[in-house]
C-alpha positions in Angstrom: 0.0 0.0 0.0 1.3 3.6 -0.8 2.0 6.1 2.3 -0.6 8.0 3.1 0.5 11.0 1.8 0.8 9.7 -1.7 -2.2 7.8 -1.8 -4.1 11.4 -1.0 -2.6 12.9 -4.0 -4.3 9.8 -6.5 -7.7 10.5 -8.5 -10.8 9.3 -6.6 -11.3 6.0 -8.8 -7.4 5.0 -8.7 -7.8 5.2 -4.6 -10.7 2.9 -4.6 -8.6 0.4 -7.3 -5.9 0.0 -5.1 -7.9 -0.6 -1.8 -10.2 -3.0 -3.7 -7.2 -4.9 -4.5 -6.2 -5.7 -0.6 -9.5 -7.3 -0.1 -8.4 -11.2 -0.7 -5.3 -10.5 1.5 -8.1 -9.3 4.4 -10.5 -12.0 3.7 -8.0 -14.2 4.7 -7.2 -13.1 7.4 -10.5 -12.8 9.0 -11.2 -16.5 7.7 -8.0 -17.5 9.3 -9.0 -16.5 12.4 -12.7 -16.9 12.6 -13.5 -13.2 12.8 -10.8 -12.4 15.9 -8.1 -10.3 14.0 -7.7 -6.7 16.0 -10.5 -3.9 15.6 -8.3 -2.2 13.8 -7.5 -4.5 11.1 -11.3 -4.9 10.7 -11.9 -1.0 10.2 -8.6 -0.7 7.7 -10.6 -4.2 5.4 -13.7 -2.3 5.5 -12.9 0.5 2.6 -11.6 -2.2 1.1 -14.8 -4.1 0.7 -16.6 -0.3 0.0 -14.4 -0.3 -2.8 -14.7 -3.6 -4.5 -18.6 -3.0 -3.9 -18.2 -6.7 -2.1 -21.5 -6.4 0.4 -20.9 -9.3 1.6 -17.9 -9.2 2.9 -19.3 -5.4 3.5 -21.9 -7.5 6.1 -19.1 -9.8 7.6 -17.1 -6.9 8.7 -19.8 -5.0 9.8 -21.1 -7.7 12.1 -17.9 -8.5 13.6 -17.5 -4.9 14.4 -21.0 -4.1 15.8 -22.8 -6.8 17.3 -26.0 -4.8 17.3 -25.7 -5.4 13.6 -25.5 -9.7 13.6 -29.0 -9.9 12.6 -29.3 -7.2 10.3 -29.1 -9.0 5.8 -28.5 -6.0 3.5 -26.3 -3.6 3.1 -25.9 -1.0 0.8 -23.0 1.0 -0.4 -23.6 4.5 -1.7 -21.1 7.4 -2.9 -21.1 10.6 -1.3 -20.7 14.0 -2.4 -21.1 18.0 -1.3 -24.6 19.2 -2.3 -22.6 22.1 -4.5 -20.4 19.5 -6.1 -23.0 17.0 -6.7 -25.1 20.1 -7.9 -22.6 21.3 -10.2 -22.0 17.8 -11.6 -25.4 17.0 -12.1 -26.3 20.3 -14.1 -28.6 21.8 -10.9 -29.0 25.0 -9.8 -27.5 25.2 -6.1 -28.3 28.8 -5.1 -26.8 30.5 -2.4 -29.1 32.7 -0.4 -26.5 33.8 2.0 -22.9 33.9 2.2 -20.4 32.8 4.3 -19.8 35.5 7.4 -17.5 36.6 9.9 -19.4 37.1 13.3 -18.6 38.7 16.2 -19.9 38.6 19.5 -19.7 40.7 21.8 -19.3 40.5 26.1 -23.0 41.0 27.2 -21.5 40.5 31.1 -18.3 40.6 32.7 -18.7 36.5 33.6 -18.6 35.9 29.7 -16.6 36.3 26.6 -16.3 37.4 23.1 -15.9 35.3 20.2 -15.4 35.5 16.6 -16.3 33.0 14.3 -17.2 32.2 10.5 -20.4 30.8 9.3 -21.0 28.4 6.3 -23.2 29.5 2.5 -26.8 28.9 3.0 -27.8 26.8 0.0 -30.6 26.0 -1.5 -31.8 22.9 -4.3 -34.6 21.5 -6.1 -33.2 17.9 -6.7 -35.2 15.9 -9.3 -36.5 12.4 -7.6 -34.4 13.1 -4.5 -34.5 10.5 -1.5 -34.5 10.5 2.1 -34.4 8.1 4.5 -36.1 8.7 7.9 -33.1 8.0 10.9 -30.6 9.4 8.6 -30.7 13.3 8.3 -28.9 13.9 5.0 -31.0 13.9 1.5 -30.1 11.5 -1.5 -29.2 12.6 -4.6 -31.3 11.2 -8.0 -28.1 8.6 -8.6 -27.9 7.6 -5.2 -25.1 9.5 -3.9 -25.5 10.6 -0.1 -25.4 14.4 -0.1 -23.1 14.7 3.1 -23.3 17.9 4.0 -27.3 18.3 4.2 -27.6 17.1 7.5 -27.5 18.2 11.0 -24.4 16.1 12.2 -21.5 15.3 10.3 -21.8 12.7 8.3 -18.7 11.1 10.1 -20.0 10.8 13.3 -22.4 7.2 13.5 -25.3 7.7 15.7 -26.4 4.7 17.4 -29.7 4.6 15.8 -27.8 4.7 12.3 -24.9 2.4 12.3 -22.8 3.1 9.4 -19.1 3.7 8.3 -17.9 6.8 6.0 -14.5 6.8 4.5 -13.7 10.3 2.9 -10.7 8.9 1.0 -13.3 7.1 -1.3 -16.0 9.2 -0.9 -18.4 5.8 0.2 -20.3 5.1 3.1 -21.4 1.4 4.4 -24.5 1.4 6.0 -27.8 -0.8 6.7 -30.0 -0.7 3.4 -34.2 0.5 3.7 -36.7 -1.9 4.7 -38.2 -0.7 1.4 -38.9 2.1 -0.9 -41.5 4.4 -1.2 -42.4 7.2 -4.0 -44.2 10.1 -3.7 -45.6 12.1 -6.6 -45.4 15.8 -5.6 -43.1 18.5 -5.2 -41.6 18.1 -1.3 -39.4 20.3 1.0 -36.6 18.3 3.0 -37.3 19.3 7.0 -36.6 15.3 8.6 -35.8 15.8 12.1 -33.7 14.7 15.2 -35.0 10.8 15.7 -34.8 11.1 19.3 -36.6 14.2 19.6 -34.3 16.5 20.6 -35.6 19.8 21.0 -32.2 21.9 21.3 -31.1 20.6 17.8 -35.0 21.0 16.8 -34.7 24.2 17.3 -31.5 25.3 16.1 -30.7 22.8 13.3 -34.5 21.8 11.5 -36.4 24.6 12.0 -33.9 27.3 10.4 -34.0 25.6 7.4 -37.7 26.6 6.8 -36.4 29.9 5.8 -36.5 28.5 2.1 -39.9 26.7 2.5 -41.7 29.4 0.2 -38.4 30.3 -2.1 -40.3 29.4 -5.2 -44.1 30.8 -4.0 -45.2 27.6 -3.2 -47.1 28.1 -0.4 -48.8 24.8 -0.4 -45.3 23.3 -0.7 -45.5 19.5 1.5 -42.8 19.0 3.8 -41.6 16.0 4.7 -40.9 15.1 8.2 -40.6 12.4 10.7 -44.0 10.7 11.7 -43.4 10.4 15.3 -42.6 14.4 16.1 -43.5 15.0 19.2 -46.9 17.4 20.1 -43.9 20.6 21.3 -42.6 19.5 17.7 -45.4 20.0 15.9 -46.7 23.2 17.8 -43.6 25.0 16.8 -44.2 23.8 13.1 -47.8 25.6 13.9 -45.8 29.0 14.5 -43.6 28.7 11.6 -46.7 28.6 9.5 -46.6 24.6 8.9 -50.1 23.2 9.7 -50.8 19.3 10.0 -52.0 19.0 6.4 -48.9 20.3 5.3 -47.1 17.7 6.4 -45.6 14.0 4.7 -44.9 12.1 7.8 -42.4 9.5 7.0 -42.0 6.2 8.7 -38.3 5.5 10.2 -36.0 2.7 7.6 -37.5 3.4 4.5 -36.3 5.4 1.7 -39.2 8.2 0.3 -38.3 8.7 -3.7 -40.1 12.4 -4.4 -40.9 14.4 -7.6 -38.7 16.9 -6.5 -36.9 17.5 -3.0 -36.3 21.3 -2.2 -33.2 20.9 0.5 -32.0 24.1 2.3 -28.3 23.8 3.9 -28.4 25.9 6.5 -24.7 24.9 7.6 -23.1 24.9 11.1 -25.3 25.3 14.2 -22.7 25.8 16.6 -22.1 28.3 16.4 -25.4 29.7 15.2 -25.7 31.7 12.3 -27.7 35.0 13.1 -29.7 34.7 10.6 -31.1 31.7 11.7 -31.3 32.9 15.0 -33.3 35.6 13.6 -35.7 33.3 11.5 -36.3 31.1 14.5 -37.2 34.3 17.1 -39.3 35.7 14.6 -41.5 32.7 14.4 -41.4 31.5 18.6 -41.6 34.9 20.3 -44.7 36.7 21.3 -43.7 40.1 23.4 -46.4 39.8 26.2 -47.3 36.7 25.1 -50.5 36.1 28.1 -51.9 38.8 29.7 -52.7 35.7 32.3 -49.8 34.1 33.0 -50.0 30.5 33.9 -50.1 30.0 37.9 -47.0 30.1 39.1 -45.2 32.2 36.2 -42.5 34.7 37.6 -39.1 36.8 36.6 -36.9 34.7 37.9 -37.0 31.1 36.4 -34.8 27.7 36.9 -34.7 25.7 33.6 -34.6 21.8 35.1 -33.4 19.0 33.5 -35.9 16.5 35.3 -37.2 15.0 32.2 -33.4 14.5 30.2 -32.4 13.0 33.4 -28.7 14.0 32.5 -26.5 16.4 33.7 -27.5 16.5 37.4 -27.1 18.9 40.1 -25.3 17.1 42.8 -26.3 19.2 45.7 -29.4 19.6 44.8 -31.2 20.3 47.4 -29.2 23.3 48.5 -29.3 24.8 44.8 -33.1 24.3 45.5 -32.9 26.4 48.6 -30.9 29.0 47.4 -33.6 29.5 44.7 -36.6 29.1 46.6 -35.4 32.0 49.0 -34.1 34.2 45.8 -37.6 33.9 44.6 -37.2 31.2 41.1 -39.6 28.7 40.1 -38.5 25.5 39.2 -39.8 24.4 35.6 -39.5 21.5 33.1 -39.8 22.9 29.8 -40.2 19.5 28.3 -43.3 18.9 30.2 -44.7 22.1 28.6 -46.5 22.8 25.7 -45.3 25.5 23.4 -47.6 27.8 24.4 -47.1 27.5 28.4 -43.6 27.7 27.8 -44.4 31.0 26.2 -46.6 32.2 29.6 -44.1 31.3 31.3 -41.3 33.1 29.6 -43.0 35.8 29.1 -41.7 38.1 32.1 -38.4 36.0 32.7 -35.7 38.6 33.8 -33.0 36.1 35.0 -33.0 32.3 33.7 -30.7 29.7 34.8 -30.1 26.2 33.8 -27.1 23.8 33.5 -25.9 24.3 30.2 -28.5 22.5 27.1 -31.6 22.6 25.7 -33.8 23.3 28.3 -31.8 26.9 27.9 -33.1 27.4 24.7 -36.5 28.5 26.7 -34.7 31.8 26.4 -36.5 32.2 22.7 -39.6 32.6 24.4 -38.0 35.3 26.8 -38.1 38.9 26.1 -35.0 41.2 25.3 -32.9 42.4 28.5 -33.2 39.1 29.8 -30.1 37.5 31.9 -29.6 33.5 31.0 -26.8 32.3 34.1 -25.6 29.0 32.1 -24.6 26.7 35.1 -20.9 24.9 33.3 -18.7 21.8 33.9 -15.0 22.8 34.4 -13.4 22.7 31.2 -16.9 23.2 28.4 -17.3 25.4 26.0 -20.1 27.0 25.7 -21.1 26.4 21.3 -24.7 28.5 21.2 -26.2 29.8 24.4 -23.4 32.8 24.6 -24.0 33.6 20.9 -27.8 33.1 20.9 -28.1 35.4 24.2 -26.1 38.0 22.0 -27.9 37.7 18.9 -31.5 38.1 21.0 -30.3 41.0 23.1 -29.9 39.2 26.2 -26.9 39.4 28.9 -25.1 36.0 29.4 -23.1 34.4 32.2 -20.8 31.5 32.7 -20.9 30.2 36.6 -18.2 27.4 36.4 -18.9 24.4 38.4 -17.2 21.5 39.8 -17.5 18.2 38.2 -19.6 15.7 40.8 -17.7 12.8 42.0 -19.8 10.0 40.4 -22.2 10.9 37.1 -25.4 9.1 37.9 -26.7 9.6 33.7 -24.6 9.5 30.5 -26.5 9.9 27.1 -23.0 11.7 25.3 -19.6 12.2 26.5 -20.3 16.0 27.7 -22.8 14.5 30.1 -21.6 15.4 33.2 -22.9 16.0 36.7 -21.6 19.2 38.4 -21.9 21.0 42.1 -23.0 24.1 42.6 -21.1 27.4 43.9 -23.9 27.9 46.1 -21.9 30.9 47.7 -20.9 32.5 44.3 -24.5 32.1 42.5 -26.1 34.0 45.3 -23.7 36.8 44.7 -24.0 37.2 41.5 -27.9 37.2 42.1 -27.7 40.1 44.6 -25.4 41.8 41.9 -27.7 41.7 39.1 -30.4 43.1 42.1 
């Protein structure tokens, strides 16, 4: 095999030639010893088999790298492009309907920081008999090719839900094929969603990309989206001007063929572009949004996690205390519809959470409003800084100590922390 640094310098197909040519050396190995050669071996015959378009030697490997996958019988593998490449080569239109920027944020507190950072193009296509499939957040182009940059995550990183292997060298991915196909006559805009339900990413990486829904006039465009959104889901969809008739709802591990699929790359989330952040305010925020707020609504608000169940307070009760006698309520946004979350932002004048969704209540809160984001030592801070900027709000980091044991773990950053009990209380009489 060529060193690395040569082999990057080879044309696509010559790169995929000379992996597909290793394959019988890796076969044999794995047949020698019954599927127990090292991980890595596994992961360096796997391109390999991408590239001789083997899928069953694309299965073996798979299996003996995920167990998850042992009972799973086809694969598929599928090129990969950039939307504007794939565009360009395919004799599309990819418009861009905003460029690239330099952002700058600045300090809205003395307990934060500035930053200065570039977004991606917003880009926009109609692709003729475009594909999705529902789990995997990236839209298919009319040959098959997986348009990698049209989804929310990049598409390096292999969710659980979604197992699958990208090689960038090749431009392939490996993955688990449809249950079956489906097509659909009409003219559809590409929304999907986060499969778990996510709201953070809801909000800042689905939603924005609404911004094209009427680029052509179609009002009574369909947009297709995941059939189990949740109710909050759907009454943000409401705002936005997306009612339930407007909606495809697609059923998770099958691939939807449409007439045409309109896809909007909104780019990088975090951190946000303002535009977006713009886009999403305009449609969630009502200034005095209940002249009767909802019993219990005040100006000081603690966003809990109770629902998530991650990222834990580890003295919890004496956060509680503290809170109680600086006059917060406690809520659960994710027990909330859309519209109590709104009566009870409505007044908010200081809103503090450990860093996460539940912090993006703060679109619902009005301008002038304080967010304390409660941090693990060591985290950067990707949206809620810039979003607080963006929405006229002050920010603050309070930097906490990791807990000694982490009783939930969804993601690595999950991480329990303790409370400055001390220090947050001064900063509350400061801001009074």
């Amino acid at each position: 095999m060529l060193p690395e640094d040569e082999f990057s310098t080879l044309d696509l197909n010559r790169r995929r030639t000379l992996l597909a040519d290793q394959l019988p050396w890796y076969l044999g190995e794995i047949a020698r010893t019954a599927g127990l050669v090292s991980r890595n071996t596994l992961k360096q015959a796997l391109p390999s088999a991408m590239s001789a378009n083997d899928l069953v030697a694309v299965g073996t490997i798979l299996k003996f790298l995920d167990p998850k996958l042992e009972h799973v019988e086809s694969y598929r593998i599928s090129p990969t492009s950039d939307l504007k490449g794939w565009c360009d080569k395919s004799g599309i239109i990819c418009e861009v309907l905003q460029e690239a920027q330099t952002v700058k944020i600045a300090a809205t507190s003395p307990y934060t920081q500035e930053a200065t950072y570039a977004t991606d193009p917003v880009r926009f296509a109609s692709i003729p008999g475009g594909c999705w499939v529902v789990g995997r957040d990236f839209a298919i182009g009319t040959d098959g090719t997986i348009l990698k940059d049209t989804g929310h995550w990049p598409i390096s990183i292999a969710r659980s839900g979604d197992p699958h292997f990208y090689v960038a060298d090749i431009e392939l991915i490996a993955q688990t094929a449809p249950e079956k196909s489906i097509y659909i006559d009409d003219d559809v805009f590409f929304l999907s969603g986060p499969v778990l339900h996510h709201f953070g990413h809801w909000i800042i990486d689905f939603l924005p990309r609404l911004r094209a829904l009427n680029r052509y006039g179609k009002s009574n465009l369909k947009v297709a989206t995941l059939e189990s959104l949740s109710n909050i889901q759907r009454d943000t969809l409401s705002l936005c001007g997306v009612q339930p008739n407007d909606l495809i709802s697609c059923k998770p591990r099958i691939q939807y063929k449409f007439r045409t699929l309109h896809v909007c790359q909104t780019g990088q989330s975090m951190p946000p572009n303002p535009e977006n952040v713009d886009f999403v305010r305009s449609k969630l925020y009502h200034s005095g949004a209940t002249s009767q707020p909802m019993q219990g609504a005040g100006a000081r608000i603690f966003a809990a996690r109770g629902k998530v169940g991650t990222r834990n307070i580890e003295n919890a009760d004496e956060v509680s205390r503290l809170l109680a006698e600086e006059g917060f309520i406690q809520v659960d946004f994710a027990r909330l519809s859309v519209a109590e979350q709104q009566e009870v932002m409505a007044n908010a004048r200081i809103v503090i959470g450990v860093y996460g969704s539940n912090l993006f209540a703060l679109y619902y809160a009005p301008p002038g409003c304080t967010v304390i984001a409660l941090m693990p030592p060591g985290h950067d801070d990707p949206t809620i800084m810039h979003t607080c900027y963006m929405l006229q709000m002050r920010h603050q980091f309070l930097q906490c100590e990791a807990a000694l044991v982490t009783e939930a773990k969804k993601w690595k950053v999950d991480t329990d922390i303790r409370v400055d009990c001390q220090e947050l209380r001064r900063r509350l009489r400061e801001l009074s």
